[in-house]
PDB file of N, CA, C and O in Angstrom:
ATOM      1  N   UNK A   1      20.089 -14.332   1.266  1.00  0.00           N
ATOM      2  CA  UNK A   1      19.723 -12.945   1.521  1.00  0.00           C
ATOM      3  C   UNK A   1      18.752 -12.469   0.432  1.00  0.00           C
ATOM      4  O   UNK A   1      18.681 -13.071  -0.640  1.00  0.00           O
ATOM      5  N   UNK A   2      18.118 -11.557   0.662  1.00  0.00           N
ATOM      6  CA  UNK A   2      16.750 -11.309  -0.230  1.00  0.00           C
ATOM      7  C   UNK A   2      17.079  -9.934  -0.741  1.00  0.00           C
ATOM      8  O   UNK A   2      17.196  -8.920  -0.054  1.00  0.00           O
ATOM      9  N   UNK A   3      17.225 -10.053  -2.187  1.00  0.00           N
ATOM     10  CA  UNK A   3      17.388  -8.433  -2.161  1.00  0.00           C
ATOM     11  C   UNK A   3      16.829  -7.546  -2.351  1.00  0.00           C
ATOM     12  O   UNK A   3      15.658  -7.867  -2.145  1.00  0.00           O
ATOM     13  N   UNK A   4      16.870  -6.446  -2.660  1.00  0.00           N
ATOM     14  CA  UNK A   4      16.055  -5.141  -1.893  1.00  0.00           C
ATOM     15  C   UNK A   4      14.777  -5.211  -3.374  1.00  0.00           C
ATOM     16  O   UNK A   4      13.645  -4.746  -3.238  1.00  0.00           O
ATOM     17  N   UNK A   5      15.148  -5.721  -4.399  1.00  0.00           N
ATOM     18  CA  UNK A   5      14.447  -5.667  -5.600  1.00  0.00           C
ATOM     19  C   UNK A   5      13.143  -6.596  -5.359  1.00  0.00           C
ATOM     20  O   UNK A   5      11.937  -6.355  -5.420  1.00  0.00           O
ATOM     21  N   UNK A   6      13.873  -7.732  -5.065  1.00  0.00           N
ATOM     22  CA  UNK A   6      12.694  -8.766  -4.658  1.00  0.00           C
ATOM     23  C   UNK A   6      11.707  -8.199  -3.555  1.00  0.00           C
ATOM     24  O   UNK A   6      10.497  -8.122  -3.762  1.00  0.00           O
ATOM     25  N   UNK A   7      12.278  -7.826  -2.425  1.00  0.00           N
ATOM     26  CA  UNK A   7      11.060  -7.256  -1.135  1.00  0.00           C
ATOM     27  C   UNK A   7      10.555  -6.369  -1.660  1.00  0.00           C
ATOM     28  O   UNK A   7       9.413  -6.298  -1.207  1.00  0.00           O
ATOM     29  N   UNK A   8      10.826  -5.136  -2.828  1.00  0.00           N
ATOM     30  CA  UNK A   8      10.039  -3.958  -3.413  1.00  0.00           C
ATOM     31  C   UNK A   8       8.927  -4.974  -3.982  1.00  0.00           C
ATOM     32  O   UNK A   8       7.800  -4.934  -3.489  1.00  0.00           O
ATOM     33  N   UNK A   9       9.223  -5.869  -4.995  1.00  0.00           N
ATOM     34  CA  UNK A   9       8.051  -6.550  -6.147  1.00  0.00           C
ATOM     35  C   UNK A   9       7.351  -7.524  -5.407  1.00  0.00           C
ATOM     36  O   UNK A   9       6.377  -7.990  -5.999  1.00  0.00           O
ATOM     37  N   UNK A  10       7.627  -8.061  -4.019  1.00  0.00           N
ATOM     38  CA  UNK A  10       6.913  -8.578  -3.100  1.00  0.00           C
ATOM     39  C   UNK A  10       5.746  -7.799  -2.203  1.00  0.00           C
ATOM     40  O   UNK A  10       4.532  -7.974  -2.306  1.00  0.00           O
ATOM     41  N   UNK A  11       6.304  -7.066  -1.467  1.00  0.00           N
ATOM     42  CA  UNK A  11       5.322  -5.898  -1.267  1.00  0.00           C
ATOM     43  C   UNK A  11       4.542  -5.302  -2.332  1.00  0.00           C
ATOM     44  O   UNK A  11       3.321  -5.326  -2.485  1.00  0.00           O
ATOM     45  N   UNK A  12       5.307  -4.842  -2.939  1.00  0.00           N
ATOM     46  CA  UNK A  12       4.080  -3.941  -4.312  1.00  0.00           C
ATOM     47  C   UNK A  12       2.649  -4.900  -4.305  1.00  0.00           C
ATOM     48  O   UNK A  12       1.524  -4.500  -4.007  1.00  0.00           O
ATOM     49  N   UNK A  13       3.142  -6.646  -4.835  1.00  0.00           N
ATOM     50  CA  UNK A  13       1.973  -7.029  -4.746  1.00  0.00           C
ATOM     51  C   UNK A  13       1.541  -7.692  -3.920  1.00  0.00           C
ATOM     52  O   UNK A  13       1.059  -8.750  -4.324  1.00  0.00           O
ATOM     53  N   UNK A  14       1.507  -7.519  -2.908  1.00  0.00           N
ATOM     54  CA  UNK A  14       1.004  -8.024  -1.440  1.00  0.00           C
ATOM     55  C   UNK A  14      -0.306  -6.723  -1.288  1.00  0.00           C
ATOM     56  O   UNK A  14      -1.452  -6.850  -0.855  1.00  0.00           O
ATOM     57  N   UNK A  15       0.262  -5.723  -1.727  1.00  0.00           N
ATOM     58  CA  UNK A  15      -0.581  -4.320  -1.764  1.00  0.00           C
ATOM     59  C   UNK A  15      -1.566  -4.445  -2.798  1.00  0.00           C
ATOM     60  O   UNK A  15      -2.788  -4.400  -2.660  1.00  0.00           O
ATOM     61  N   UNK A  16      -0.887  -4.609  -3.873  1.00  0.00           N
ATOM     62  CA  UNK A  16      -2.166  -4.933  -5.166  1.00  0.00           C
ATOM     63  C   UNK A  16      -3.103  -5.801  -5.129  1.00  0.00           C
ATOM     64  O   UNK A  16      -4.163  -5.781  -5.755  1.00  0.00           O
ATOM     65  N   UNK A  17      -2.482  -7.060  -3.933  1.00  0.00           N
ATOM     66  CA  UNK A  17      -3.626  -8.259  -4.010  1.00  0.00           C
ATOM     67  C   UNK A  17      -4.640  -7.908  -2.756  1.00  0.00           C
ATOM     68  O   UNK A  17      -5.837  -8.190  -2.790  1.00  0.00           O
ATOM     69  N   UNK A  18      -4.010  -7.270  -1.668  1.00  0.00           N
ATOM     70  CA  UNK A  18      -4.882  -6.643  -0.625  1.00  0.00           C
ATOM     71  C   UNK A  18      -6.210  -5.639  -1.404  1.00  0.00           C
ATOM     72  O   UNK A  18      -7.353  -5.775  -0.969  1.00  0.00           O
ATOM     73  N   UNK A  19      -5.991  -4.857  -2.323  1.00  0.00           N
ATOM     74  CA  UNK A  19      -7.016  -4.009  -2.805  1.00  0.00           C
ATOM     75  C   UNK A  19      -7.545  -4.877  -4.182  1.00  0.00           C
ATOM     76  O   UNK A  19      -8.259  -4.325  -5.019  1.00  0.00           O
ATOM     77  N   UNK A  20      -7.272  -5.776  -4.267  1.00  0.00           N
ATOM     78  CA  UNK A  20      -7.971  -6.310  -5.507  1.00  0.00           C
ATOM     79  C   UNK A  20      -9.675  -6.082  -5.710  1.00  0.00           C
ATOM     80  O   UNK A  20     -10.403  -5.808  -6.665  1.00  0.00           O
ATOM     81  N   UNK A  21      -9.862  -6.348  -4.301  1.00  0.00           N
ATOM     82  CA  UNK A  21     -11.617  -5.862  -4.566  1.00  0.00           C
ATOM     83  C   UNK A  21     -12.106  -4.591  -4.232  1.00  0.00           C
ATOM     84  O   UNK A  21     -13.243  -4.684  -3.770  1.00  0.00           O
ATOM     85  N   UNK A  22     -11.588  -3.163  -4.300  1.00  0.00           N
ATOM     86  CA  UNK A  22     -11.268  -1.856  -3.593  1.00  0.00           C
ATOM     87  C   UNK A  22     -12.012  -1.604  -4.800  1.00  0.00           C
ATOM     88  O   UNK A  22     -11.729  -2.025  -5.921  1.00  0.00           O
ATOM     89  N   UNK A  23     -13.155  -0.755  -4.416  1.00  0.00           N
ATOM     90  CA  UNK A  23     -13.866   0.292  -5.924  1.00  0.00           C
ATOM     91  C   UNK A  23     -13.081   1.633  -6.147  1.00  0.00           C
ATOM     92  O   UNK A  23     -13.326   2.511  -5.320  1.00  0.00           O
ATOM     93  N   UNK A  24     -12.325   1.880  -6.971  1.00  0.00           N
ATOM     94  CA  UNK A  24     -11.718   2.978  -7.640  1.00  0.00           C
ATOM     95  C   UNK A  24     -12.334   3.877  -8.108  1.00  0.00           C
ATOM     96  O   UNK A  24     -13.299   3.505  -8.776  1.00  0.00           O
ATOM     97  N   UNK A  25     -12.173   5.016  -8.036  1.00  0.00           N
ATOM     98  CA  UNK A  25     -11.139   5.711  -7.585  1.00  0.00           C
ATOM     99  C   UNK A  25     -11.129   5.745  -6.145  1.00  0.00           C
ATOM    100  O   UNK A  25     -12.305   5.882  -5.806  1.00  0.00           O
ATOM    101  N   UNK A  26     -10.312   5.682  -5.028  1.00  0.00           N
ATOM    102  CA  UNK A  26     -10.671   6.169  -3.533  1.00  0.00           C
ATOM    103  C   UNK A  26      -9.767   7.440  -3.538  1.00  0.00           C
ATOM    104  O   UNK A  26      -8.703   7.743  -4.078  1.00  0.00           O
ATOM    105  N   UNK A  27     -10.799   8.153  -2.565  1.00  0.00           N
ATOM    106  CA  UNK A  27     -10.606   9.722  -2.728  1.00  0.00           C
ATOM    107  C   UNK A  27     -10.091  10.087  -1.348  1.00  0.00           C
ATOM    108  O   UNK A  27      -9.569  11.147  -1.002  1.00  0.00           O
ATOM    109  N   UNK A  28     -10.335   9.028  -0.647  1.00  0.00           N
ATOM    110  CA  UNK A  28      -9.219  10.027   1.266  1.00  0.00           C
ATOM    111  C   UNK A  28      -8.685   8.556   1.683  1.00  0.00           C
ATOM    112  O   UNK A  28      -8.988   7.467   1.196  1.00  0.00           O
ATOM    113  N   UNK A  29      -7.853   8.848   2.669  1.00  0.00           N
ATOM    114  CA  UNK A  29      -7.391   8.594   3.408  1.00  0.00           C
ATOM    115  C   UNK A  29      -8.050   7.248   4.280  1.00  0.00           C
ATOM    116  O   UNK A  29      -7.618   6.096   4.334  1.00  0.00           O
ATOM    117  N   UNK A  30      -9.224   7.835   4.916  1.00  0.00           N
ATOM    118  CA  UNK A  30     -10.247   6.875   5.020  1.00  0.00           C
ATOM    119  C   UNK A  30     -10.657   5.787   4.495  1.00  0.00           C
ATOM    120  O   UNK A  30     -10.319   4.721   5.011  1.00  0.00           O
ATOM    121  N   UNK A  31     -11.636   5.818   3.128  1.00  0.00           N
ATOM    122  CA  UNK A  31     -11.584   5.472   2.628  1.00  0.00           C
ATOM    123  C   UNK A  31     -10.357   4.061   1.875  1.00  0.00           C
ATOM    124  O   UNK A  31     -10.684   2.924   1.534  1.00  0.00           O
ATOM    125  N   UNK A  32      -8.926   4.713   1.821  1.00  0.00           N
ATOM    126  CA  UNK A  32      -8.081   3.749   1.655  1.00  0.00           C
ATOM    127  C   UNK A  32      -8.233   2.758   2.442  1.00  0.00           C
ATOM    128  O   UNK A  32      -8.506   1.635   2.017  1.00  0.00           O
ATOM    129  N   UNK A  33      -8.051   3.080   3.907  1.00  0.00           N
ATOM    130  CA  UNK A  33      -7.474   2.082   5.025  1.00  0.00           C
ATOM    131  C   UNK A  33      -8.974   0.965   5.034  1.00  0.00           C
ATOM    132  O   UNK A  33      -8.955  -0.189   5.463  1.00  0.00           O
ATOM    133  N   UNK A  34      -9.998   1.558   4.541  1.00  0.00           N
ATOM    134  CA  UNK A  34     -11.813   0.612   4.660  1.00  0.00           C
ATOM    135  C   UNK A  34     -11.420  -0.310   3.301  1.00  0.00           C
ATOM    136  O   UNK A  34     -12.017  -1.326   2.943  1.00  0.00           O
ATOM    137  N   UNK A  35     -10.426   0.223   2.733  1.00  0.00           N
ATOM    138  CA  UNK A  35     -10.628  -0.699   1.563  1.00  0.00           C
ATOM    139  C   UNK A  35      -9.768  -2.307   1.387  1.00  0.00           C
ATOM    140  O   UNK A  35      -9.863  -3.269   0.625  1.00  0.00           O
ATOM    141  N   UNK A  36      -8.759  -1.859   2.781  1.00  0.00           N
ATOM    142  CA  UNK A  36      -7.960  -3.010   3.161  1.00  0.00           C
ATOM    143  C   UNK A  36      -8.998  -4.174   3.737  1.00  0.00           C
ATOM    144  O   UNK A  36     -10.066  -4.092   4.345  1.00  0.00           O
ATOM    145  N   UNK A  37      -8.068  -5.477   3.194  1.00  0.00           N
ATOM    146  CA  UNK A  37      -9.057  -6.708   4.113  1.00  0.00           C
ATOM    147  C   UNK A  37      -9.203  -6.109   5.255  1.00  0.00           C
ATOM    148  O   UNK A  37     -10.331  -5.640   5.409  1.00  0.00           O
ATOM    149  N   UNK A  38      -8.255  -5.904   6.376  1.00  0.00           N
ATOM    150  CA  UNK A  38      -8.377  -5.612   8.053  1.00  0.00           C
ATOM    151  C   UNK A  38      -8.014  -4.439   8.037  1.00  0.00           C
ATOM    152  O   UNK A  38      -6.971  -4.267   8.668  1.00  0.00           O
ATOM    153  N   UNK A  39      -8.660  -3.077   7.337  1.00  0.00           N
ATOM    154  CA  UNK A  39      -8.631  -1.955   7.962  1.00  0.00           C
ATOM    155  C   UNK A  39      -7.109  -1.732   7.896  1.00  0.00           C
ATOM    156  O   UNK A  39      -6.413  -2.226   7.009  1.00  0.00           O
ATOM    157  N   UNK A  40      -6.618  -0.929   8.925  1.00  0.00           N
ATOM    158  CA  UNK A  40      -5.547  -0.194   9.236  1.00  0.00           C
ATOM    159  C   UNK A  40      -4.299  -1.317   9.594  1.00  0.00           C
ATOM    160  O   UNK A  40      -3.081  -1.159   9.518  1.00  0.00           O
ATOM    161  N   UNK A  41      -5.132  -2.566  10.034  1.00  0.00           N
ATOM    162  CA  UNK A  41      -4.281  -3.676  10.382  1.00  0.00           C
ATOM    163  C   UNK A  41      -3.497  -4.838   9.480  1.00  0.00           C
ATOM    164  O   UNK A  41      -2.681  -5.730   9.710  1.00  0.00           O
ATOM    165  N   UNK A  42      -4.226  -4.306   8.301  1.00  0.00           N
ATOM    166  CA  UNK A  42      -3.711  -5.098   7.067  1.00  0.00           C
ATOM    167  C   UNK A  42      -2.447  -5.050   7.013  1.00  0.00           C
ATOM    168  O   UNK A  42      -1.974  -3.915   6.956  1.00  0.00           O
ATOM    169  N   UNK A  43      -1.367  -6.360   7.011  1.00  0.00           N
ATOM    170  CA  UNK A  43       0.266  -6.317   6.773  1.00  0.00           C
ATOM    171  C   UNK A  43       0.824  -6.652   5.698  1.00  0.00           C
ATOM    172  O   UNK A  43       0.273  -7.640   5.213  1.00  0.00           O
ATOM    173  N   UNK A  44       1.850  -6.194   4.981  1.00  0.00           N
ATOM    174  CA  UNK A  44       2.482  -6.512   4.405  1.00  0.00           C
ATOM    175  C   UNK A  44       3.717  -7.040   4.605  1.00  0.00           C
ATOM    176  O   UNK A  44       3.904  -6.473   5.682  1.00  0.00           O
ATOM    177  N   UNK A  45       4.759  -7.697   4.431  1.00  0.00           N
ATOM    178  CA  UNK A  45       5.693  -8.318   4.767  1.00  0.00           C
ATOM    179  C   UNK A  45       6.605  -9.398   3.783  1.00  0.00           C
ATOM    180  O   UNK A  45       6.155 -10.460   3.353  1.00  0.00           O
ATOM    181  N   UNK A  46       7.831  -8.936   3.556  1.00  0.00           N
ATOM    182  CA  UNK A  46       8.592  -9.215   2.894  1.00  0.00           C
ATOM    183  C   UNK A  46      10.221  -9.105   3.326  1.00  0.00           C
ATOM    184  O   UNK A  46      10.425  -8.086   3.985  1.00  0.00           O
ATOM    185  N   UNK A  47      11.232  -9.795   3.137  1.00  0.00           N
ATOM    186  CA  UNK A  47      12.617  -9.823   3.982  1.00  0.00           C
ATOM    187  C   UNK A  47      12.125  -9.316   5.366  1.00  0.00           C
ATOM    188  O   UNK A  47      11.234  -9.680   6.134  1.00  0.00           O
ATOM    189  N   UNK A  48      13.375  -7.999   5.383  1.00  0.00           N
ATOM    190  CA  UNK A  48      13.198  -7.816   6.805  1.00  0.00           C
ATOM    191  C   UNK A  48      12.144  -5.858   6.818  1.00  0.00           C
ATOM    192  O   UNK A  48      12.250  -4.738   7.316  1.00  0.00           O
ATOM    193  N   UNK A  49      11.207  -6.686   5.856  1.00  0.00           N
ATOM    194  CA  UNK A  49      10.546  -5.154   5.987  1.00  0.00           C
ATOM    195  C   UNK A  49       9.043  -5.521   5.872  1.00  0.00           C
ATOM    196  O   UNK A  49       8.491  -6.113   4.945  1.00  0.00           O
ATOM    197  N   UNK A  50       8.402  -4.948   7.233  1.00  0.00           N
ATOM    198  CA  UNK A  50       6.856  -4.877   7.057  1.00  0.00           C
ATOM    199  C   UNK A  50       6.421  -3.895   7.605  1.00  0.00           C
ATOM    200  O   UNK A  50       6.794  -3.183   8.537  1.00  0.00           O
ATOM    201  N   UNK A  51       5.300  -3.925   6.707  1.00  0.00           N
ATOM    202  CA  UNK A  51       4.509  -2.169   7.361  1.00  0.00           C
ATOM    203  C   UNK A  51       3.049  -2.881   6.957  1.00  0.00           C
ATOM    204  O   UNK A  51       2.755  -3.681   6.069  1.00  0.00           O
ATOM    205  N   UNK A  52       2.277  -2.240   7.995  1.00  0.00           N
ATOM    206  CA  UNK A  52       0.564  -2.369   8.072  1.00  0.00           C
ATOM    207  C   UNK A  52      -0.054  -1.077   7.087  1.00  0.00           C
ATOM    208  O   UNK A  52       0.483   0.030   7.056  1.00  0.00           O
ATOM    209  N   UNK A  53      -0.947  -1.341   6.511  1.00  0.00           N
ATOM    210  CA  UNK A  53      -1.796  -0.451   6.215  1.00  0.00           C
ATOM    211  C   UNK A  53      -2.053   0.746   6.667  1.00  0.00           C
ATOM    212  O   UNK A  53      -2.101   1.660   5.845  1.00  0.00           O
ATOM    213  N   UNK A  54      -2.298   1.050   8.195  1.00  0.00           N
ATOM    214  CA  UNK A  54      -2.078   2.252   9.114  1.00  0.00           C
ATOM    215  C   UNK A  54      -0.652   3.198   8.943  1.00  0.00           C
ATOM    216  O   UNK A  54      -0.605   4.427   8.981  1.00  0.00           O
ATOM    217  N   UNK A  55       0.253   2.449   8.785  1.00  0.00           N
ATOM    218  CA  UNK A  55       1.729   2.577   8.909  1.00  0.00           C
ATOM    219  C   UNK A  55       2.011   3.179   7.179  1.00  0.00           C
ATOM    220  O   UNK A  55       2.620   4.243   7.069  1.00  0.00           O
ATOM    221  N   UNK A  56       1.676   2.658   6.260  1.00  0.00           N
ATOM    222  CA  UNK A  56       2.028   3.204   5.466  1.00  0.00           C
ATOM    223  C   UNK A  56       0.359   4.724   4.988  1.00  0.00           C
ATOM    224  O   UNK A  56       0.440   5.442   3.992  1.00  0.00           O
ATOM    225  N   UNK A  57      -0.303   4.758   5.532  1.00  0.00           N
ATOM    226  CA  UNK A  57      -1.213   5.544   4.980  1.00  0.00           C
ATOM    227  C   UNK A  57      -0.629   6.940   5.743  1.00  0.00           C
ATOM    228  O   UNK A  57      -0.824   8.001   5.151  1.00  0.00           O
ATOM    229  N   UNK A  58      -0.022   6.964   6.853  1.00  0.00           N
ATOM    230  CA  UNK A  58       0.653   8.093   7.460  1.00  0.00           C
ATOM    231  C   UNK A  58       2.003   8.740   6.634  1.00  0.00           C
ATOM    232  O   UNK A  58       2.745   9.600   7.108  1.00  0.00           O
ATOM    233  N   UNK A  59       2.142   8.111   5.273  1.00  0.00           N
ATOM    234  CA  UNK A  59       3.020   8.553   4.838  1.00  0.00           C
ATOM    235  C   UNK A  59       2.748   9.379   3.642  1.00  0.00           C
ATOM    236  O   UNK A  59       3.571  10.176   3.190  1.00  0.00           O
ATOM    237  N   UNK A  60       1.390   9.137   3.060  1.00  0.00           N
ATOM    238  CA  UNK A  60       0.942   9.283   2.287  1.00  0.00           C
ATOM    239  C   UNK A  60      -0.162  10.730   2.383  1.00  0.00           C
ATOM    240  O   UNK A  60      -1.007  10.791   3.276  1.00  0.00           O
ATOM    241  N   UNK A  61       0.008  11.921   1.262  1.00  0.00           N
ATOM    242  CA  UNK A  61      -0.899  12.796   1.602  1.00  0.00           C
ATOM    243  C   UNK A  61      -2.259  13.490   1.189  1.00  0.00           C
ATOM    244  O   UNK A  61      -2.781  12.665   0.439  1.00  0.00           O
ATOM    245  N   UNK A  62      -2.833  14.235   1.259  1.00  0.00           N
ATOM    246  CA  UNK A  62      -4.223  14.432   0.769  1.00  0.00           C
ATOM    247  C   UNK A  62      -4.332  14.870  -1.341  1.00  0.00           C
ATOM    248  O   UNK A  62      -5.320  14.704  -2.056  1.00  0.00           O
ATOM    249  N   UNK A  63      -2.890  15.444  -1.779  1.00  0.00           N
ATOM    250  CA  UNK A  63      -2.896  15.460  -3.112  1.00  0.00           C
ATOM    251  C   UNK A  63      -2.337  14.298  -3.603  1.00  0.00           C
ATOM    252  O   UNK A  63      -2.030  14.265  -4.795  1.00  0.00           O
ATOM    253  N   UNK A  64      -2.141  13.286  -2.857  1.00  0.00           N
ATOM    254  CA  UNK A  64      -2.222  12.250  -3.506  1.00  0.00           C
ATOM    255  C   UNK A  64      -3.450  11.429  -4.028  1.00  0.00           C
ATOM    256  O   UNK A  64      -3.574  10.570  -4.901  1.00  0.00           O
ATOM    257  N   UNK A  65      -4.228  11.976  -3.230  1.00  0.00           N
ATOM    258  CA  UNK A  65      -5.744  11.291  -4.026  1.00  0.00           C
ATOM    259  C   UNK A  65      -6.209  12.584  -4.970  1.00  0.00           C
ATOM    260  O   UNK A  65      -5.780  13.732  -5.076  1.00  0.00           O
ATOM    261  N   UNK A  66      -7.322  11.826  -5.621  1.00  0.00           N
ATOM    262  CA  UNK A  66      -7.642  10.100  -6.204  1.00  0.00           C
ATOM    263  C   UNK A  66      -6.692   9.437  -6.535  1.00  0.00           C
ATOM    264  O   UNK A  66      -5.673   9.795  -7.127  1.00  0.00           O
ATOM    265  N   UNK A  67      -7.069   8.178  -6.068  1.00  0.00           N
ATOM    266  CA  UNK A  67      -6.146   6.958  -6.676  1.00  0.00           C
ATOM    267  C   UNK A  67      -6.938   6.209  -7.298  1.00  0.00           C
ATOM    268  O   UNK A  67      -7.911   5.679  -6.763  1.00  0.00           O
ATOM    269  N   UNK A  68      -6.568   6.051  -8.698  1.00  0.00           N
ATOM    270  CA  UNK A  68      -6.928   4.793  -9.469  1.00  0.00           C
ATOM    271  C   UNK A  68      -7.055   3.656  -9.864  1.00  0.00           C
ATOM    272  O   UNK A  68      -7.850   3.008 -10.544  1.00  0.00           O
ATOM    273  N   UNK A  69      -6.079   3.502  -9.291  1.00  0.00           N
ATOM    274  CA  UNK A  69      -5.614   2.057  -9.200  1.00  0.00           C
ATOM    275  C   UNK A  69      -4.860   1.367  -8.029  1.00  0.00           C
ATOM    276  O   UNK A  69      -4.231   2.114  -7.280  1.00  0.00           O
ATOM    277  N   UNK A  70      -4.850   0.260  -7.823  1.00  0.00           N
ATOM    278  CA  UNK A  70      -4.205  -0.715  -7.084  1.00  0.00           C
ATOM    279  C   UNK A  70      -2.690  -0.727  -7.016  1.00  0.00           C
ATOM    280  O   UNK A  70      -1.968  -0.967  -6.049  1.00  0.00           O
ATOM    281  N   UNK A  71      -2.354  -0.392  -8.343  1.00  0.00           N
ATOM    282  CA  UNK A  71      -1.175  -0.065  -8.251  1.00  0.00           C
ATOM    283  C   UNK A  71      -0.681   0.801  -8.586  1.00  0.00           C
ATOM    284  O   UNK A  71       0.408   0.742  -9.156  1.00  0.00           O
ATOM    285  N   UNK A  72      -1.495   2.228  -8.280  1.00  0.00           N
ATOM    286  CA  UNK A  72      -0.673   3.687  -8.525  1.00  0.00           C
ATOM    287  C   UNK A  72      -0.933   3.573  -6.487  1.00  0.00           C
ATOM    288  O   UNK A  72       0.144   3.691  -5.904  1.00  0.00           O
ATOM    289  N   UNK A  73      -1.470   3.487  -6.070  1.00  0.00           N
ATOM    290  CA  UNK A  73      -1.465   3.269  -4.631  1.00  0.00           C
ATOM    291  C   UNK A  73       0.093   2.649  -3.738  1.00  0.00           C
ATOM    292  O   UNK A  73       0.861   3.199  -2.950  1.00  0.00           O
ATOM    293  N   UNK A  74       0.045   1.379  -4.290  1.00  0.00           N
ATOM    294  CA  UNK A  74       1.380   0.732  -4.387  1.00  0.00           C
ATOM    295  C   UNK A  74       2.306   1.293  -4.793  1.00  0.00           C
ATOM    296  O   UNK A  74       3.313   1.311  -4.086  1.00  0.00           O
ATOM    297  N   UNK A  75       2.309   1.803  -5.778  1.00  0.00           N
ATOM    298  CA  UNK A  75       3.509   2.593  -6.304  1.00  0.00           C
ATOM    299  C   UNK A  75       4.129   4.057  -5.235  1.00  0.00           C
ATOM    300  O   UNK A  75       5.256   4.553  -5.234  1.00  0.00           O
ATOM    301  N   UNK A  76       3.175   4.359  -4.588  1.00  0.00           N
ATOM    302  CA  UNK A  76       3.020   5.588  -4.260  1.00  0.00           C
ATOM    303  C   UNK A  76       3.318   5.802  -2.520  1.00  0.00           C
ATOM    304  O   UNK A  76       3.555   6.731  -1.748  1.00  0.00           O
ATOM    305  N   UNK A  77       3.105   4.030  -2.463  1.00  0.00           N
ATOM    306  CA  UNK A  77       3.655   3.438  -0.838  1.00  0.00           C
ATOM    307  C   UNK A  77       4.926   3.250  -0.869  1.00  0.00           C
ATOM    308  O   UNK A  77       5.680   3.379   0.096  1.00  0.00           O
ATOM    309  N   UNK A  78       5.270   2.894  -2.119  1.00  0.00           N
ATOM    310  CA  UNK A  78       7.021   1.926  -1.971  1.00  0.00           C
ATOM    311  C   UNK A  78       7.674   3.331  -2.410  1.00  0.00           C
ATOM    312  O   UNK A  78       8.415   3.750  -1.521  1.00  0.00           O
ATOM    313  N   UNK A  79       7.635   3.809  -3.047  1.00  0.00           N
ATOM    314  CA  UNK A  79       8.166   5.508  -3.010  1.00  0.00           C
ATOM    315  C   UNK A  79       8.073   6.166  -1.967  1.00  0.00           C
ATOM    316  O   UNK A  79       9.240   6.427  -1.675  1.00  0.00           O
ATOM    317  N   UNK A  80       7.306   6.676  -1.089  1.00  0.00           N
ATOM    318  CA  UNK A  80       7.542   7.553  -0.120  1.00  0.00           C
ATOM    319  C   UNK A  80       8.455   6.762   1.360  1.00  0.00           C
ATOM    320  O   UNK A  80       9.054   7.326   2.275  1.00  0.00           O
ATOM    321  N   UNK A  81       8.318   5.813   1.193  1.00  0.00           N
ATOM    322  CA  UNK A  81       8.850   4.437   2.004  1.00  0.00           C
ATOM    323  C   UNK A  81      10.402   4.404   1.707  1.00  0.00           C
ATOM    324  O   UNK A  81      11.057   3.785   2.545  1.00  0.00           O
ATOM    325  N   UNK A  82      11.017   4.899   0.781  1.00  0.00           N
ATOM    326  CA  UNK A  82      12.103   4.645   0.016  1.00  0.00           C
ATOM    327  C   UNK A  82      12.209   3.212  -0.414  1.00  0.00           C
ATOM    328  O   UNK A  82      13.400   3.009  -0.649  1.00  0.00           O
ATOM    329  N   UNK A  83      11.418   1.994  -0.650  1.00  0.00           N
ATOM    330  CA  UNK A  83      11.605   1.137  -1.364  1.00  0.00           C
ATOM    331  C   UNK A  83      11.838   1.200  -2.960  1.00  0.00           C
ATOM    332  O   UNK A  83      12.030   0.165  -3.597  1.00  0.00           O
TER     333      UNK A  83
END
């Protein structure tokens, strides 16, 4: 069984390595999902939890940008997600 710690630090960087080449700061919404390899279709996936790029940007809101980083983004997915 996989536990909930491992699928958080799995995802986180499944997210960080998806934006590795993303120019920072991104400022909307837009912007985020263009910065994924496949757009809105980009997946993440870990145990029994996956969410696409599309899927988690609907969770996420307009004072959350700018984002700086790769992994204040990440951070900011697995939080509103309750991971």
């Amino acid at each position: 069984m996989v536990k909930q710690i491992d699928v958080k630090k799995e995802i986180r960087a499944q997210i960080v390595g998806a934006l590795a080449n993303a120019n920072f700061p991104i400022r909307t919404g837009k912007d985020l999902l263009a910065a994924f390899p496949n757009g809105a279709e980009t997946t993440c996936q870990a145990g029994n939890v996956k969410m696409t790029a599309g899927e988690a940007g609907k969770i996420l809101y307009m004072s959350d940008f700018p984002f700086e980083s790769a992994e204040s983004v990440a951070d900011t997915i697995l939080a509103r997600a309750g991971l």
